[in-house]
N, C-alpha and C positions, 0 to 999 in steps of 0.2 A: 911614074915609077915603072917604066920598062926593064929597066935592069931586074938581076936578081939581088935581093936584099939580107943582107946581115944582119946577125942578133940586133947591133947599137939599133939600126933602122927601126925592125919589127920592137923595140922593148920602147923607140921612141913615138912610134905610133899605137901600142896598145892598147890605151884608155880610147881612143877614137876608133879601134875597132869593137873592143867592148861595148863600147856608146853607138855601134850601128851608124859611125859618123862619116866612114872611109867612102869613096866610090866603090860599085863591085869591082871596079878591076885590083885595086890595089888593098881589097877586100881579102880576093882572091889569093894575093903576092902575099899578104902577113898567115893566109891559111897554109898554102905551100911551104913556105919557110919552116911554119910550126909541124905540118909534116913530119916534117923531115928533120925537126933539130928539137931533143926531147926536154933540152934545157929551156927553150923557148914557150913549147908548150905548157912545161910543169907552170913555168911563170904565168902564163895566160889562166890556168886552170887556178892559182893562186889568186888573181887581182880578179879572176871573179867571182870567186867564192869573196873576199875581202868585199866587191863592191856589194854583193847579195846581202852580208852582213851588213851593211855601214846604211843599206837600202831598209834593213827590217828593224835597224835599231832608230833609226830615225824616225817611222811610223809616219811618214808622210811629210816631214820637215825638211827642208830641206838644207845640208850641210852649211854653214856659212864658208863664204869663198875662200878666208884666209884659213879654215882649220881643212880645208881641202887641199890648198895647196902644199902645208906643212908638211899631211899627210904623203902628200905624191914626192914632194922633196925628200922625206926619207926615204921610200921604198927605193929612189931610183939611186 
């Protein structure tokens, strides 16, 4: 990811940088973006406040995969 990246990019990489799962550099490219673009960030600031919730109500269980993925299919 050399290029500079658009919202679709950064909104389609979010959970992987939430998740600490990006390279630094393309770590780096979804920080930049959010910078700079307030719409990107609010959303960042949202799904992780969401995953902090969906983290404290599970109490250590872990989500099952199909109510996680519903989950991510509506938000996006």
């Amino acid at each position: 990811m050399s290029e500079r990246l658009d919202c679709r990019q950064v909104v389609d990489r979010l959970y992987d940088f939430l998740d600490g799962e990006l390279t630094a550099t393309d770590a780096e490219e979804v920080r930049a973006h959010m910078a700079a673009c307030a719409h990107c960030f609010e959303r960042s600031d949202f799904e992780a406040a969401f995953l902090r919730f969906l983290e404290a109500r599970g109490k250590g269980k872990d989500c099952p995969p199909e109510v996680r993925r519903r989950i991510l299919d509506s938000l996006l």
